[in-house]
C-alpha positions as CSV (number, residue, x, y, z in Angstrom):
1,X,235.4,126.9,128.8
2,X,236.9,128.1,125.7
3,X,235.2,126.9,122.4
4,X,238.4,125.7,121.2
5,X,238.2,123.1,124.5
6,X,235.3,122.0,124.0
7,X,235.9,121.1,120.3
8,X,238.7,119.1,120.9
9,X,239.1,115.6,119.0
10,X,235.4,116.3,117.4
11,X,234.9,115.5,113.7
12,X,234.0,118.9,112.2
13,X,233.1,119.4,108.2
14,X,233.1,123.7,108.6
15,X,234.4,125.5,111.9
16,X,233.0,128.8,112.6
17,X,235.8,131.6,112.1
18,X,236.6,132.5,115.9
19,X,236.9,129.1,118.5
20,X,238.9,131.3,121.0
21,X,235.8,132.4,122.4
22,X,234.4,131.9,126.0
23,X,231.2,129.3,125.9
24,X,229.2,129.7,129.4
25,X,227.1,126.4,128.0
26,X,225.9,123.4,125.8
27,X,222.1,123.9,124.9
28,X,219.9,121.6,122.7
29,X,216.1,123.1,123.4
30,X,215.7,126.4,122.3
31,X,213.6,127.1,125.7
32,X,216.8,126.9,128.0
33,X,218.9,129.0,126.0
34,X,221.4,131.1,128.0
35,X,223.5,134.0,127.0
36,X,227.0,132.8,125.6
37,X,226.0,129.4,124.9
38,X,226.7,127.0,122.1
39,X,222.9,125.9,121.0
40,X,223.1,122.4,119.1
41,X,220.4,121.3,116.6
42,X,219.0,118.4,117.6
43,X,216.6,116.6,114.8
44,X,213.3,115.2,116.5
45,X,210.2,113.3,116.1
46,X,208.3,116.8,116.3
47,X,210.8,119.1,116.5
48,X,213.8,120.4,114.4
49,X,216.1,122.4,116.0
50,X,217.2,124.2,112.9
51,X,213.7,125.4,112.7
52,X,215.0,128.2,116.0
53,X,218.3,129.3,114.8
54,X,217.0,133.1,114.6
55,X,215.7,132.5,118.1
56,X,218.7,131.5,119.7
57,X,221.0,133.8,118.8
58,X,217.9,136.7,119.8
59,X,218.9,134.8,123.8
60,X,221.7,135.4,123.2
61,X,223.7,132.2,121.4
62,X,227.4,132.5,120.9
63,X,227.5,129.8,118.4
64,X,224.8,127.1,116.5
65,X,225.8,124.0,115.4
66,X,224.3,122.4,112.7
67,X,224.1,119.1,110.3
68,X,222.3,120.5,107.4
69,X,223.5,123.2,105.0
70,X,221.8,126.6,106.3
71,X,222.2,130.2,105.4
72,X,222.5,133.0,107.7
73,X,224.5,135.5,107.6
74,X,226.7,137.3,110.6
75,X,225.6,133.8,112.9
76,X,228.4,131.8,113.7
77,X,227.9,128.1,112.2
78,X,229.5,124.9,112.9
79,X,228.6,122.3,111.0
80,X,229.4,118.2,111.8
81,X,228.0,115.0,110.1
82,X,225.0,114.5,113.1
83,X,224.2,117.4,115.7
84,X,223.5,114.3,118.4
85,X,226.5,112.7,118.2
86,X,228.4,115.8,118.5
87,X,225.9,117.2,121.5
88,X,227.4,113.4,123.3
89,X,231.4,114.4,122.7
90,X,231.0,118.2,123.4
91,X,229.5,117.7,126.6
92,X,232.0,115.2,127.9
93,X,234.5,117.6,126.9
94,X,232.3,120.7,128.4
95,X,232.2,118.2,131.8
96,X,235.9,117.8,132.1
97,X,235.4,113.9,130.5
98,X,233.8,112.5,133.9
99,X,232.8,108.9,132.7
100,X,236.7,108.3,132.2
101,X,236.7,109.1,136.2
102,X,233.9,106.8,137.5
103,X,233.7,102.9,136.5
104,X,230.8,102.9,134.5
105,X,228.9,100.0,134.0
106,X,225.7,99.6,131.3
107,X,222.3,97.4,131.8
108,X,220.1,96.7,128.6
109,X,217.6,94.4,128.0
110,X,213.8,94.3,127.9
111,X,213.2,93.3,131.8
112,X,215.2,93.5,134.8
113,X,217.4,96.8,134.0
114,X,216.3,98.9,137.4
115,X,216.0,96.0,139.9
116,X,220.0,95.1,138.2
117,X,220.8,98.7,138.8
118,X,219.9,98.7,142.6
119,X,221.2,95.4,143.7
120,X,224.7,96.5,141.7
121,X,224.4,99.8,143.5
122,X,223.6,97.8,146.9
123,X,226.6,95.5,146.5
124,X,228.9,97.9,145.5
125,X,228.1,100.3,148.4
126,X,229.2,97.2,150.9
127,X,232.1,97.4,149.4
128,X,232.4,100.9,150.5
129,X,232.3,101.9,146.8
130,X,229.8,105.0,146.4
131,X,227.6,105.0,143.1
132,X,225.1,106.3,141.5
133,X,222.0,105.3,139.0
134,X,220.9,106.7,136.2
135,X,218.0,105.1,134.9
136,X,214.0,104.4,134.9
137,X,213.3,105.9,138.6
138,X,216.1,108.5,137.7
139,X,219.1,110.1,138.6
140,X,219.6,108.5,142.2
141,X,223.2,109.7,144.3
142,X,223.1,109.2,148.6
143,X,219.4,109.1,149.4
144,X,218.3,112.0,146.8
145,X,216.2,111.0,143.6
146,X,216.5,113.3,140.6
147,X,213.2,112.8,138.0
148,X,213.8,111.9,134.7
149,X,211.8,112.0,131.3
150,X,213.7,109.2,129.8
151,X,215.3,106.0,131.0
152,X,218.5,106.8,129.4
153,X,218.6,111.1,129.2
154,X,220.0,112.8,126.7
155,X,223.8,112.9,126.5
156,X,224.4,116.0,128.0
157,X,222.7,115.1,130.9
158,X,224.2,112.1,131.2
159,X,227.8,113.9,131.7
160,X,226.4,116.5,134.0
161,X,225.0,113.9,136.3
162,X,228.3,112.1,136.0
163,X,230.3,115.3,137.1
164,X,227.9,115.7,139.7
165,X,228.5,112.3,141.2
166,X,232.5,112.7,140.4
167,X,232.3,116.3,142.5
168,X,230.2,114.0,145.2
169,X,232.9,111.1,145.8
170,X,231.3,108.8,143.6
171,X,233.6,106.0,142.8
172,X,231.1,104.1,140.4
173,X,227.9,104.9,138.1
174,X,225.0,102.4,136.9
175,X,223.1,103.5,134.4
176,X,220.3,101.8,132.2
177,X,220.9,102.6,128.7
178,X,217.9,101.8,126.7
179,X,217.2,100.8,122.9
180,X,216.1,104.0,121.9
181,X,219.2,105.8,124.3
182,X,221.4,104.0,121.6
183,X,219.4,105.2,118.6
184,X,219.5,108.9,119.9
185,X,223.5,108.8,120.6
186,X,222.7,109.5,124.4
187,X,225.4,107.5,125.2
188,X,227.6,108.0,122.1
189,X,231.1,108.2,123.6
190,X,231.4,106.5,126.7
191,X,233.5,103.0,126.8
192,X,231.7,101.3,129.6
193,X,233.4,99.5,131.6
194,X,230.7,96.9,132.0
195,X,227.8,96.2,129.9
196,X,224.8,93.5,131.2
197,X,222.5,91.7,128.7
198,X,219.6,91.1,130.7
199,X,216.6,89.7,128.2
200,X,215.2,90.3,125.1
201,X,211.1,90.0,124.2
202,X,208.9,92.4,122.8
203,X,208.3,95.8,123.3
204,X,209.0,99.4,122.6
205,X,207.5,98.9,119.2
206,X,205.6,101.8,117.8
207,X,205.5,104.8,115.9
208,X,208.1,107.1,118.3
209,X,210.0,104.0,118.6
210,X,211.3,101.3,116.9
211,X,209.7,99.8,113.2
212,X,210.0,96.5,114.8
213,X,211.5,93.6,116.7
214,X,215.2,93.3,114.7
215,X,215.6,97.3,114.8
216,X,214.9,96.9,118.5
217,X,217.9,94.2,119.1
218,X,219.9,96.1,116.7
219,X,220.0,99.1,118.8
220,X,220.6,96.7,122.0
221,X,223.1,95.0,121.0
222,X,225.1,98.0,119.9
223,X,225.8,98.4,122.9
224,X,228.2,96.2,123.5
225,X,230.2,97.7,120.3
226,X,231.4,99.9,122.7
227,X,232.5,97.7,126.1
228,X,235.3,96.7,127.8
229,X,233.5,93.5,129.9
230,X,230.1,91.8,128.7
231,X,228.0,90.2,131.0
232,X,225.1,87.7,129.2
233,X,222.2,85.7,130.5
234,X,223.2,82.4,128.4
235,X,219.8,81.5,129.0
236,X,218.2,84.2,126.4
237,X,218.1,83.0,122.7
238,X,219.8,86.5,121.6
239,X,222.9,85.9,123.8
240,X,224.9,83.7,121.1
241,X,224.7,87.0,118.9
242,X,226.2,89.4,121.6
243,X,228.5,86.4,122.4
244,X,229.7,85.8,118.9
245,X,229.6,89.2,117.8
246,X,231.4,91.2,120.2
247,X,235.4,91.2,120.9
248,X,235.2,92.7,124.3
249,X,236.0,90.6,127.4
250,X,232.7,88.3,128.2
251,X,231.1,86.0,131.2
252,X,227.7,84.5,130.8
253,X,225.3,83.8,133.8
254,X,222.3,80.7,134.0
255,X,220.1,78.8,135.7
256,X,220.0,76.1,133.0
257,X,223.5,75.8,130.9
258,X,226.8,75.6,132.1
259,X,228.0,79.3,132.2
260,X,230.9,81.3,134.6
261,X,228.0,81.7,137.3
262,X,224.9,79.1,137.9
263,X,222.2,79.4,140.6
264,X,220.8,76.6,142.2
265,X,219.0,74.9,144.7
266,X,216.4,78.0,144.6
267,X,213.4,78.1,146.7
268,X,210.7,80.2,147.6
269,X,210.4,82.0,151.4
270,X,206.9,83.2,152.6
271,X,207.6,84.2,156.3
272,X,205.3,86.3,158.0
273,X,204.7,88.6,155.3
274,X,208.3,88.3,154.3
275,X,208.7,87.2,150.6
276,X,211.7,86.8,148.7
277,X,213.8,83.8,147.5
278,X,216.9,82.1,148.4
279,X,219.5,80.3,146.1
280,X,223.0,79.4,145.7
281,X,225.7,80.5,143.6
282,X,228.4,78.0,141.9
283,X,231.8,79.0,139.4
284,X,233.0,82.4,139.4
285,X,231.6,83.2,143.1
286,X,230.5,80.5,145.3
287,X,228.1,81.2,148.0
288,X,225.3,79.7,150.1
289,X,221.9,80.6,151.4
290,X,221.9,83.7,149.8
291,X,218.4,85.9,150.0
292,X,216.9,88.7,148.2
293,X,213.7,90.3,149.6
294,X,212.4,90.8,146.3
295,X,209.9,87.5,145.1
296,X,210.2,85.6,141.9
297,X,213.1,83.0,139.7
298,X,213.5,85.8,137.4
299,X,215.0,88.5,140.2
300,X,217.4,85.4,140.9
301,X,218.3,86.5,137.1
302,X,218.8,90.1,138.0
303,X,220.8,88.6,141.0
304,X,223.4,87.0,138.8
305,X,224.0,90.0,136.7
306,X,224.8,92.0,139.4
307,X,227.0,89.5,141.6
308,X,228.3,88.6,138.2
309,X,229.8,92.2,137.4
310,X,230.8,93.5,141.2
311,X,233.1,90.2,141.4
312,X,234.4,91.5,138.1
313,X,234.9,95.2,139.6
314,X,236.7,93.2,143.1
315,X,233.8,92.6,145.7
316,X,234.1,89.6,147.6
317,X,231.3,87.0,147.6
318,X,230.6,87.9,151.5
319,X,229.6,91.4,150.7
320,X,227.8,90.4,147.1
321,X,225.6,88.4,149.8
322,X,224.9,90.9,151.6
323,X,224.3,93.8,149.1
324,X,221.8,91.5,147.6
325,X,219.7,90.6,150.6
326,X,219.1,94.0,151.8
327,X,218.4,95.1,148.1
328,X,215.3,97.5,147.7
329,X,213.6,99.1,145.0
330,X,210.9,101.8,144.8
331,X,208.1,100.6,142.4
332,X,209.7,97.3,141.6
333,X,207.6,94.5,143.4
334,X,207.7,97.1,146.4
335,X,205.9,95.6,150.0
336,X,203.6,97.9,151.4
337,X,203.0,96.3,154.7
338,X,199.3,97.3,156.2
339,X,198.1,94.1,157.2
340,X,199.6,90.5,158.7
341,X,196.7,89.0,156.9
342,X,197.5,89.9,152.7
343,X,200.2,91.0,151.1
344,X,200.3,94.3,149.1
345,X,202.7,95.5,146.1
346,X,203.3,98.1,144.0
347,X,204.8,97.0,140.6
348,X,205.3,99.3,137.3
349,X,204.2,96.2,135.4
350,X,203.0,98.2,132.7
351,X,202.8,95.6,129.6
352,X,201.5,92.0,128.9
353,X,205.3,90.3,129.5
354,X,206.0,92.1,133.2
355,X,202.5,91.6,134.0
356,X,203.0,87.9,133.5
357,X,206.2,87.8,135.0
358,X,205.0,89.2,137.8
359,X,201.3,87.2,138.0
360,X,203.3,84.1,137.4
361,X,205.5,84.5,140.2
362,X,203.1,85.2,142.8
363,X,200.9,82.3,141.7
364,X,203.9,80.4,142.9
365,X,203.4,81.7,146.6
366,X,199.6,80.1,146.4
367,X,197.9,83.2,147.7
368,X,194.3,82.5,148.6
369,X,193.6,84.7,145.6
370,X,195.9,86.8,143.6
371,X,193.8,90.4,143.0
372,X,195.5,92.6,140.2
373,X,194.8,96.3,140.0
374,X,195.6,97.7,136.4
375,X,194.7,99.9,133.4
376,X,197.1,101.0,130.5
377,X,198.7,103.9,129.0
378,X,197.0,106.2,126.8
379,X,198.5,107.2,123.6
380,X,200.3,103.7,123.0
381,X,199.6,100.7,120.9
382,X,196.2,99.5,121.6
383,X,197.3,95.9,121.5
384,X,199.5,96.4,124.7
385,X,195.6,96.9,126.3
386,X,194.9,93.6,124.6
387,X,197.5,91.7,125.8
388,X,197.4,93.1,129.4
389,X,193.4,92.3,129.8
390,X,194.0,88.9,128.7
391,X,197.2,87.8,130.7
392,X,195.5,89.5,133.9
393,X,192.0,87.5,132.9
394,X,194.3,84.6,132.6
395,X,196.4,84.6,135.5
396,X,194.4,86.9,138.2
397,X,191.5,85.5,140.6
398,X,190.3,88.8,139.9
399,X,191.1,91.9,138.3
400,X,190.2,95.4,139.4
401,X,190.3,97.6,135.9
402,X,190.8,101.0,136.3
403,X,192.8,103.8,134.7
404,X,196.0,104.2,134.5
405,X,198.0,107.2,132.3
406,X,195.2,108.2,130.0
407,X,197.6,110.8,128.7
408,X,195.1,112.7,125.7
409,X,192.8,109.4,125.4
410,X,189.3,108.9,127.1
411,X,190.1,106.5,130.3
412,X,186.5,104.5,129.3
413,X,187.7,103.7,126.1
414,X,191.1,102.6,127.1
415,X,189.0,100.8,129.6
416,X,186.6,99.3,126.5
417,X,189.5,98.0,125.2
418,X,191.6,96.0,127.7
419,X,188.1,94.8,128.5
420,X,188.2,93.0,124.9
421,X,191.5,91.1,125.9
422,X,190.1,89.9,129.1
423,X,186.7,88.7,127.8
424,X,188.8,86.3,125.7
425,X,189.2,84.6,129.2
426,X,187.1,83.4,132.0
427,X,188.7,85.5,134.5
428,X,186.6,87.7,136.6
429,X,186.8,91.8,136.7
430,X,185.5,94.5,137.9
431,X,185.7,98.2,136.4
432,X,186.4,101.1,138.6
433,X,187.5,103.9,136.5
434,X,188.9,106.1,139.4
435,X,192.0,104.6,140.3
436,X,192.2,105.8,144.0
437,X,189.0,104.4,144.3
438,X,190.2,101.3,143.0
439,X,192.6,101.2,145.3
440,X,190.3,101.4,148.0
441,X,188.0,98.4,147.1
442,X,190.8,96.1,146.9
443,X,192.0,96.9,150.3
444,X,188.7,96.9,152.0
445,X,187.5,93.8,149.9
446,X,191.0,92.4,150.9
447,X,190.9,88.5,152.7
448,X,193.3,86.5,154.6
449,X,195.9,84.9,152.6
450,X,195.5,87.3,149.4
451,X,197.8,88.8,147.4
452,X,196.8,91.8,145.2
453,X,199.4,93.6,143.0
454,X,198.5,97.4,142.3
455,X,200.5,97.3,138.7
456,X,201.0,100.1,136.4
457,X,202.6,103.0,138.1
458,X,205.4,101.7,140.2
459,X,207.3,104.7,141.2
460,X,205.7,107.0,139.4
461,X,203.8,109.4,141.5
462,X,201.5,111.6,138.9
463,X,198.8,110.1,136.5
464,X,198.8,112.3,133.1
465,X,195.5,113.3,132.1
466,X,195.1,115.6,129.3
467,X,198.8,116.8,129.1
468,X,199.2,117.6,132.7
469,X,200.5,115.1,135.6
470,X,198.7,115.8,138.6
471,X,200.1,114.3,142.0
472,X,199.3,110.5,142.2
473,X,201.4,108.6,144.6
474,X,200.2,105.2,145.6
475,X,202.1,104.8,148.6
476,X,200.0,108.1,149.9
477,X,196.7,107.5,148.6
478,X,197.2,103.9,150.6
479,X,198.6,106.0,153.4
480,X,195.1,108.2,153.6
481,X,192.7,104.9,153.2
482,X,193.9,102.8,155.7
483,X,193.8,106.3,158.3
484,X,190.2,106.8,157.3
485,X,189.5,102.7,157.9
């Protein structure tokens, strides 16, 4: 594509001389430069791409963009007011536009965003409408799963995935655009379709995120700035703000307040190892009896989102029924089914609010005792150990503590802390530092009628230990012990 093309309806303050040349590329990190490329200068929390200007053009650059003033002579320059916002435009363009060829349709909130994701993907697919995810688990299209290292990816990734899905007959894409995706411009540019409020509570706040809990809701609720259709849990405290503040199109979901969709008459199913709940929906769709495999009130949340936008998009309620009850999703209270006698999940429950979301729920079930296997996250705010050692000590008939993502931190003394949180409580622990081993004990220590939640990793399959992730995939390491038993 011609520079010229690419360029098109972008804001630029100082044009390099020649935009009638061939451009092979977009690249933003200076380690995947390729000859002929435009390289754009992305400012990070530790890097500073005008800091490898001279490098790039030695690979071979055609052309750098840049935001600040720089001097170097004989090297094309463009510069525009922010490199991030431009990197978002010019790779649409570079893409042949493919968001404005796909109904694209946003989740945001603090909980709920991936399990939202799948159920719209599952509906949507019974209506014989192909779509893809972008999000938390990654870039998911047919039965292939692409790994990410964000929930929302940069921009330019964003619009190659969408042309990927466009060049594969994808009719739809749901994608999970977080607080921070916002605050970096990943998804500068696109005019979703559909944008879903799920929740709002606390988190992401930290040093490589946001200052605190207002910048965090500012970023989410810019979302919907850029929206055709808004769908809001009504029963949040923050929906009156993205209600009041936002002229696109809106419909709210509840279980509690008059809204365009209401569940009710929800109960709790515990069949044979089968857990899930069943509900019904009143207003915009009505519907009886309808079941999701996935256990707790607040998926009957993520339910409503999802039904709430496909009947926007066209699907009739008979196929929003059925998308929903054969819903799955990798990580995300995820059945491992090894025994008639307990029930085991997996659940990324990686922080004191999803851990007792998820706690909570299963007390509901009355297990015979609820085991929950956890550690924390190395290099993150120590009170998140806190706060997870005391809501498992609070809600767990026992808690196996182990390690989770040390990342660069000594696993004993992320250990040493979370053990301070649950000490505040009278709930009993155990420490056993090597997670497989962990594992282990709570399935051979395992009695009839428990319930034991392996929380943390989800559908990750690595633990990071001193910068590197070394395979770690639960489902596997559950696979080998109950072969040796």
């Amino acid at each position: 594509m011609t520079l010229d093309a690419i360029l098109k309806n972008i804001p630029i303050l100082k044009n390099a001389e020649d935009i009638d040349i061939e451009i092979s590329d977009i690249c933003y990190d200076s380690r995947n430069i390729k000859p002929n490329c435009i390289f754009v200068c992305l400012k990070g929390a530790k890097f500073d791409g005008h800091d490898y200007i001279n490098e790039a053009f030695s690979k071979g650059t055609s052309v750098v963009v840049v935001q600040e003033d720089v001097d170097f002579k004989n090297i094309p320059i463009i510069k525009v007011e922010n490199t991030r916002k431009f990197l978002a435009l010019a790779s649409a363009n570079f893409f042949g536009n493919p968001d404005k060829k796909l109904k694209t349709i946003a989740i945001t909130g603090t909980k709920g965003k991936t399990t939202t994701s799948f159920m719209v993907r599952s509906i949507l697919e019974k209506a014989s409408l192909k779509t893809g995810i972008i999000g938390t688990i990654g870039v998911v299209m047919d039965e292939n799963i692409t790994k990410l290292n964000n929930t929302t990816p940069e921009s330019y990734e964003i619009h190659k995935n969408f042309k990927k899905m466009v060049d594969n007959g994808a009719n739809c894409v749901v994608m999970e655009v977080s607080s921070i995706g916002v605050k970096s411009y990943r998804s500068y540019g696109i005019d979703f379709d559909y944008a879903v409020f799920t929740n709002f509570s606390s988190d992401h706040i930290g040093e490589n995120e946001h200052k605190d809990l207002d910048e965090y809701f500012k970023f989410k609720n810019m979302l919907f700035n850029n929206c055709k259709n808004a769908v809001v849990n009504l029963d949040d405290e923050k929906s009156e703000k993205i209600i009041s503040e936002h002229l696109c199109d809106k419909k709210t979901f509840s279980l509690k307040s008059n809204s365009d969709l209401k569940a009710e008459n929800i109960n709790l199913i515990n069949n044979g190892g089968e857990i899930g709940v069943t509900f019904d929906f009143s207003g915009f769709i009505n519907s009886n009896n309808i079941k999701i495999k996935i256990p707790g009130v607040f998926n009957v949340y993520n339910a409503m989102a999802a039904s709430l936008v496909c009947k926007l998009i066209g699907v009739s309620d008979e196929n929003i029924k059925l998308g929903l009850s054969e819903t799955k999703v990798k990580g995300r209270v995820e059945p491992i089914n090894i025994s008639y006698d307990y029930a085991l999940f997996i659940d990324y429950a990686h922080n004191a609010v999803s851990m007792e979301n998820i706690l909570t729920t299963f007390k509901e079930y009355n297990p015979k005792r609820l085991i929950t296997m956890f550690g924390a996250g190395g290099n993150r705010p120590k009170i998140r150990r806190y706060e997870m050692g005391e809501t498992s000590g609070k809600f767990s008939d026992l808690s196996v503590i182990t390690s989770d993502n040390p990342r660069n931190e000594n696993p004993l003394d992320i250990i040493e802390d979370i053990k301070l949180g649950i000490n505040k409580t009278n709930g009993k622990y155990i420490v056993i530092p090597d997670r497989k081993e962990a594992i282990e004990y709570c399935i051979k220590n395992a009695e009839k009628g428990d319930i034991i939640v392996l929380a943390g990793k989800g559908h990750e399959d690595y633990q990071e230990i001193n910068g590197v992730k070394y395979p770690f995939d639960e489902r596997m390491v559950i696979n080998d012990i109950v072969n040796r038993k």
